[in-house]
C-alpha positions as MATLAB code, in Angstrom:
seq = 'XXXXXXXXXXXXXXXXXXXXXXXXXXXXXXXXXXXXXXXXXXXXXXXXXXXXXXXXXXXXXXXXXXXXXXXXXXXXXXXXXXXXXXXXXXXXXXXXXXXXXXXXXXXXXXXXXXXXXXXXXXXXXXXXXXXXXXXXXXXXXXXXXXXXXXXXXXXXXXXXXXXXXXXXXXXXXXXXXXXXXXXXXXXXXXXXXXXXXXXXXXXXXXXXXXXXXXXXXXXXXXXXXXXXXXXXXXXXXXXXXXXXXXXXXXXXXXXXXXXXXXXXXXXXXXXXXXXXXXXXXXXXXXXXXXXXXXXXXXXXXXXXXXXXXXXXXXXXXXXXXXXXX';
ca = [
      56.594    1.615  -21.613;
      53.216    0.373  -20.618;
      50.690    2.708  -19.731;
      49.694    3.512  -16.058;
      46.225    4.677  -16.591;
      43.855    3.094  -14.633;
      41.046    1.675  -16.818;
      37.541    1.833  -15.439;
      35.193   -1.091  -14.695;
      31.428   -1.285  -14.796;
      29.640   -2.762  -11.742;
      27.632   -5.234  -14.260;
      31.411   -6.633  -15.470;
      32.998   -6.507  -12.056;
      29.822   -8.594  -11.125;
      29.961  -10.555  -13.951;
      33.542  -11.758  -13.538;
      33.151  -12.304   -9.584;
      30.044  -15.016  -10.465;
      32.856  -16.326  -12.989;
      35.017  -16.923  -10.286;
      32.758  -18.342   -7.705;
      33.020  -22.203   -7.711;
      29.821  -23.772   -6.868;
      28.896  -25.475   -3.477;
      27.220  -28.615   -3.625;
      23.820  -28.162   -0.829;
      22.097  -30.960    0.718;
      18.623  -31.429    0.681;
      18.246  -32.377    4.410;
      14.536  -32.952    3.913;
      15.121  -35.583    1.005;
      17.976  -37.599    3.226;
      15.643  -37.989    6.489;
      13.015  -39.176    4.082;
      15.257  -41.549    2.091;
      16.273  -42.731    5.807;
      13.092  -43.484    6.845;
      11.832  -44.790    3.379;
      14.830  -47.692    3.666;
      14.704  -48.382    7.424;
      10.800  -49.082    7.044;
      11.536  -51.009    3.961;
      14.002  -53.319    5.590;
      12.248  -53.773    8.799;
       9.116  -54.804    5.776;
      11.820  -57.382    4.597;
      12.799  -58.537    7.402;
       9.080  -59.246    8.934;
       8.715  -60.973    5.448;
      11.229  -63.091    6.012;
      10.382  -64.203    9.318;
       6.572  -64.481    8.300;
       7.775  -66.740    4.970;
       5.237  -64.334    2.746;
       5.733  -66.075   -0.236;
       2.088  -65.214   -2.022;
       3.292  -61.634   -1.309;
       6.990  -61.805   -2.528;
       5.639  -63.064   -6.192;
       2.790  -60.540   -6.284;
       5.297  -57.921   -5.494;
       7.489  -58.936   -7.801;
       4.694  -58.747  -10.809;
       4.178  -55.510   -9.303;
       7.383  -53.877   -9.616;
       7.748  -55.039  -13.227;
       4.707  -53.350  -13.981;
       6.001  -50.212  -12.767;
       8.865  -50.904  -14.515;
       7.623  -50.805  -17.905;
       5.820  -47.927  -17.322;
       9.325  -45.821  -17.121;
      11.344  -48.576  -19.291;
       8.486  -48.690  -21.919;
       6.944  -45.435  -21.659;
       8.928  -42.917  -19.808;
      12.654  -44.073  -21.496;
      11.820  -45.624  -25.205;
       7.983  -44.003  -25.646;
       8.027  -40.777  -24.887;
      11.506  -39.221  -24.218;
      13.131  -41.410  -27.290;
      10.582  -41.608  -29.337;
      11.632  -45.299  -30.406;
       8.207  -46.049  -31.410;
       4.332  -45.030  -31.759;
       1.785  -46.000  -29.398;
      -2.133  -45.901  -29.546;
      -4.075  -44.236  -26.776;
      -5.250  -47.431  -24.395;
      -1.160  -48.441  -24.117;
      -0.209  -44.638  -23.574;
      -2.681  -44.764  -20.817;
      -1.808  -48.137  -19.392;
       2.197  -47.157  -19.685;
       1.304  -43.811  -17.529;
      -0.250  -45.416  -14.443;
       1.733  -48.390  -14.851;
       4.661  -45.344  -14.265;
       3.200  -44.319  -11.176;
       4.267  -47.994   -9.589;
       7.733  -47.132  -10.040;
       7.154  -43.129   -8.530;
       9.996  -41.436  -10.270;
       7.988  -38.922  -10.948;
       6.083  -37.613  -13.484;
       6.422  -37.946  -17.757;
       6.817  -34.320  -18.594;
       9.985  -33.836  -15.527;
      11.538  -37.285  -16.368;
      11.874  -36.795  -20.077;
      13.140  -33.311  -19.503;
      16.250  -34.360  -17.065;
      16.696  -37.521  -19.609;
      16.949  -35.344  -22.399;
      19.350  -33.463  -20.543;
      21.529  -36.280  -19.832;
      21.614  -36.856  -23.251;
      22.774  -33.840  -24.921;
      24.681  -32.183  -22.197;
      27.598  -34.125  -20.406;
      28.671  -31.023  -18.176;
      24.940  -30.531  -17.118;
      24.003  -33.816  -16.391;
      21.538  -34.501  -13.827;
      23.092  -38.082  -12.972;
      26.966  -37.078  -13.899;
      28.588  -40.075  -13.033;
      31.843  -37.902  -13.130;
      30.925  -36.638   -9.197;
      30.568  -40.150   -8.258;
      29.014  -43.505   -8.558;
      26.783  -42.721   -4.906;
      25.815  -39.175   -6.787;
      25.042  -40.392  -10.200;
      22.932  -43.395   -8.338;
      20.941  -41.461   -5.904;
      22.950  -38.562   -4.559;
      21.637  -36.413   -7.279;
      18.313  -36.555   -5.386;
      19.901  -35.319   -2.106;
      21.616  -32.270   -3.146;
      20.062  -29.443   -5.030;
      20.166  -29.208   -8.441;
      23.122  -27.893  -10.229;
      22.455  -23.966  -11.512;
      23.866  -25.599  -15.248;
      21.073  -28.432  -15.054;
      18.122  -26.129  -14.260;
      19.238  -23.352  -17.390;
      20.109  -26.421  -19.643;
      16.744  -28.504  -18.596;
      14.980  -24.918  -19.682;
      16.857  -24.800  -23.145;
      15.145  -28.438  -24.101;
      12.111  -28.686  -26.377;
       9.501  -30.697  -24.650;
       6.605  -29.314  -26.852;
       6.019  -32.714  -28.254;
       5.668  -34.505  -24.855;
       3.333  -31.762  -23.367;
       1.151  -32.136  -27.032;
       0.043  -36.001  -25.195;
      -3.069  -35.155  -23.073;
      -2.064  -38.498  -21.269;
       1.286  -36.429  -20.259;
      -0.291  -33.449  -19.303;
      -3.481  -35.270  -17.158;
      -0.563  -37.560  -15.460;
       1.169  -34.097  -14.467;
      -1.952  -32.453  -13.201;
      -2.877  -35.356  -10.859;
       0.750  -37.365  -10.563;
       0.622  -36.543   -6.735;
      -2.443  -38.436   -6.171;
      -1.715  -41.200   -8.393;
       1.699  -41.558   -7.069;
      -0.047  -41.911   -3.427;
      -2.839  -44.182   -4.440;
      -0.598  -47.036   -6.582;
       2.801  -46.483   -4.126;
       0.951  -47.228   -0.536;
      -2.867  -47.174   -0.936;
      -3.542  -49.756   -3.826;
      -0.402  -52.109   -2.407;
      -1.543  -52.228    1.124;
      -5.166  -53.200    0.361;
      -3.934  -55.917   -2.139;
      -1.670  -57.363    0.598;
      -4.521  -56.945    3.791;
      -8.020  -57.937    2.054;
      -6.340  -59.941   -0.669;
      -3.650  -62.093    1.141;
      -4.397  -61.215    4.811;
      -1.786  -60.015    5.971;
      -1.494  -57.053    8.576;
      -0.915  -53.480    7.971;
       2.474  -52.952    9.083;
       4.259  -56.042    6.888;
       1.843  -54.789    4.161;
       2.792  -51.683    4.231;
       6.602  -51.641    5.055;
       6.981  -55.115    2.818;
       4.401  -54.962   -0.002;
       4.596  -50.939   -0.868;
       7.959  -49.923    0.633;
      10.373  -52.404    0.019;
       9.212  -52.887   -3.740;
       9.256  -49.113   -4.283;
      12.349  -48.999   -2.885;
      13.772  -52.296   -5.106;
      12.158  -50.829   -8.436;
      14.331  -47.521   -7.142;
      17.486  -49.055   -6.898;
      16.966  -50.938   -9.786;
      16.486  -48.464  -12.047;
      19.646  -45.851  -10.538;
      21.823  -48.886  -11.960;
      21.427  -47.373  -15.222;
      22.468  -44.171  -14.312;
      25.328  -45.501  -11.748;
      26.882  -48.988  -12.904;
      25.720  -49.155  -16.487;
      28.101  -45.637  -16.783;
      31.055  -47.016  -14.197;
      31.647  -50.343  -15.657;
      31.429  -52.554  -18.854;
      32.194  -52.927  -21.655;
      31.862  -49.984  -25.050;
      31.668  -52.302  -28.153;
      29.920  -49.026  -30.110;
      31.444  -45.787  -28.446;
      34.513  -45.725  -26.564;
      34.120  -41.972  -25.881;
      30.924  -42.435  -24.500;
      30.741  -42.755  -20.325;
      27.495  -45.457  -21.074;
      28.366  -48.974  -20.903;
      27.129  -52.513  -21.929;
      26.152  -54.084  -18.395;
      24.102  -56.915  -18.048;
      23.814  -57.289  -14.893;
      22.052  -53.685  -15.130;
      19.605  -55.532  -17.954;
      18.099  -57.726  -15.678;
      17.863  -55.470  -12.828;
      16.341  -53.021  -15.485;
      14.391  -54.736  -17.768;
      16.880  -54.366  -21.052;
      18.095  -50.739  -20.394;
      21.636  -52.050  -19.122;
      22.828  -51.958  -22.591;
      23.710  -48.178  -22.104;
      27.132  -47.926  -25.061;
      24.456  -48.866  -27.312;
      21.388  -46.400  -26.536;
      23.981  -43.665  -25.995;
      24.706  -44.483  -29.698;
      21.519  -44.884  -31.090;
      18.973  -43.601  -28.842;
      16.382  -43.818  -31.013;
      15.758  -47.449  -31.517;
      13.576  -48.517  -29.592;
      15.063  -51.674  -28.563;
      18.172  -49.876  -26.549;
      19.898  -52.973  -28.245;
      21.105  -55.284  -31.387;
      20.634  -58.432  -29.251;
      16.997  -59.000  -29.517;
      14.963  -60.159  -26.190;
      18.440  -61.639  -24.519;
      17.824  -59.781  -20.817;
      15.459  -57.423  -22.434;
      12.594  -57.863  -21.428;
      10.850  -54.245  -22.497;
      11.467  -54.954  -25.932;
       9.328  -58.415  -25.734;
       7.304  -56.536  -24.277;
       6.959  -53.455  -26.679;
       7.004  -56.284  -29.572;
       3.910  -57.606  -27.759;
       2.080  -54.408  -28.009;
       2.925  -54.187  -31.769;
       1.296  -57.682  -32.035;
      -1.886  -56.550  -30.929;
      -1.938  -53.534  -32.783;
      -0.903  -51.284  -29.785;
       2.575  -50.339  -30.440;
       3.570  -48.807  -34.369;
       6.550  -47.201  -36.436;
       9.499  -49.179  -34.149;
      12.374  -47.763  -34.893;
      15.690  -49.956  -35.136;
      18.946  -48.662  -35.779;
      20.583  -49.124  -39.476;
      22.781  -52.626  -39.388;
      25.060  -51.520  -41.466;
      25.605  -48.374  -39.755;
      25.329  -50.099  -35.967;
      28.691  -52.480  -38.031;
      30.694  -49.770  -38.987;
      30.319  -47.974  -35.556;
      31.673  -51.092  -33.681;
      34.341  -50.744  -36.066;
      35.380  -47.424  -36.037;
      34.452  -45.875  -32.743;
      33.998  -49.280  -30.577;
      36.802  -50.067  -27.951;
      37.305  -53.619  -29.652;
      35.651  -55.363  -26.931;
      32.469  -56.482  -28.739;
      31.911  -59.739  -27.728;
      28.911  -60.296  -29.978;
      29.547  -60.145  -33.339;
      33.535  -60.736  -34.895;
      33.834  -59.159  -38.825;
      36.506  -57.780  -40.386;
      37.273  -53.537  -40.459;
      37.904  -53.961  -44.244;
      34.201  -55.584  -44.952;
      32.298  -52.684  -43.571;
      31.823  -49.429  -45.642;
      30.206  -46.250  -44.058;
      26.882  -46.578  -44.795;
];
């Protein structure tokens, strides 16, 4: 017969097994959704004023603009210094950082860190596409971070980012800098440089672009891991998405970073709708830009092969010809 004693429980277990049992409660940051409200609305009513004023001078500027900021995370942030796809000397370091502060997703050292994250943990992701394509696009932003995220964002080593006194000045002062190259630095441009007035400048020239090199770059996180194709790893939720390439500047071709994340090309294609890696290239031209890593061929091959889901539409060989390298 089974026994009827009672068996004792310490507080620390009984606690223990309650927190095991509680299912967490996604919270909304209220103050982040009023401001993301307000940051759109202004940016549209900027569009719209743009559109009826026919700004053309400022639509090109902005445009130059925004891809300036978009290196600076594509370039720097992403393949630089979370990836480590490649070297770079001191003046490009610098330029990638403020370049960085265009695009205001804030600073090196906090990026890398939730990137990283992304990478190695699938159940901690900050951007987990598995709670939606609105959260892993921008609803991340508007709810409070997940208690997994924060205690696996603490377990990463980000020793060698901090080590870059670029990383750590950028950190001390990103507020400021973020202020100054976001509204300050745009609005002037557009006033004293092209005349326009401070409202279109402002809601058209620094809100509208920040809010287009935003969007642009959630693609990656949202439809670059909802839909495409996975020529290199079927398991993985990362696709190949070109449409996200040219939104993004080359970093749509997800299936293939997720696979070999660090070559610093985020692709076997070369510069077809990746533009980061001409630019990167560029740098290593003039002596900026060193040790670029690229992926093994024959390895890249044989994971198409093996692991691929036998939609690769760029290259056709036969599973026999390839050996594990």
């Amino acid at each position: 017969m089974p026994s009827t004693e009672s068996v004792s429980i310490s507080p620390l277990e009984e606690e223990s097994d309650k927190s095991r049992k509680e299912v967490f409660k996604a919270q909304i940051v209220w103050r982040n959704v009023i401001l993301f409200i307000i940051l759109h609305g202004l940016a549209f009513y900027g569009f719209y004023l743009a559109m009826k004023c026919s700004v053309v001078p400022s639509f090109w500027l902005g445009y130059a603009y925004s891809h300036l900021g978009g290196w600076g995370i594509t370039a720097g942030y992403h393949r630089l210094w979370c990836h480590r796809g490649y070297k770079a000397k001191l003046p490009l370091r610098i330029f990638l950082m403020l370049f960085s502060c265009i695009a205001g997703q804030d600073d090196i050292y906090v990026w890398v860190r939730d990137h990283r994250v992304h990478h190695k943990f699938t159940d901690a992701d900050p951007y987990n596409i598995n709670r939606g394509f609105f959260f892993a696009h921008m609803g991340w932003l508007l709810y409070k971070k997940h208690p997994d995220v924060i205690a696996k964002g603490k377990s990463i080593d980000m020793r060698d980012v901090l080590a870059d006194p670029v990383v750590r000045f950028q950190r001390k002062y990103y507020k400021l800098l973020f202020l100054f190259f976001i509204f300050v630095l745009t609005t002037w441009i557009c006033m004293y440089i092209l005349g326009y007035g401070f409202v279109i400048s402002l809601c058209y020239f620094s809100l509208f672009s920040y809010m287009a090199i935003l969007h642009s770059a959630w693609t990656v996180n949202s439809l670059a891991h909802y839909y495409g194709y996975k020529p290199y790893d079927a398991k993985q939720k990362a696709t190949e998405n070109v449409l996200v390439s040219f939104l993004a500047a080359g970093e749509g071709f997800h299936n293939y970073h997720h696979a070999f994340p660090y070559d610093y090309s985020t692709s076997e294609l070369g510069y077809y709708f990746n533009i980061t890696t001409l630019f990167i290239d560029g740098m290593a031209l003039i002596g900026q830009a060193y040790d670029l890593k690229r992926a093994n061929v024959s390895f890249v091959q044989y994971k198409k092969l093996t692991r691929g889901d036998g939609e690769n539409r760029w290259y056709v060989q036969e599973k026999n010809s390839l050996k594990q390298p």
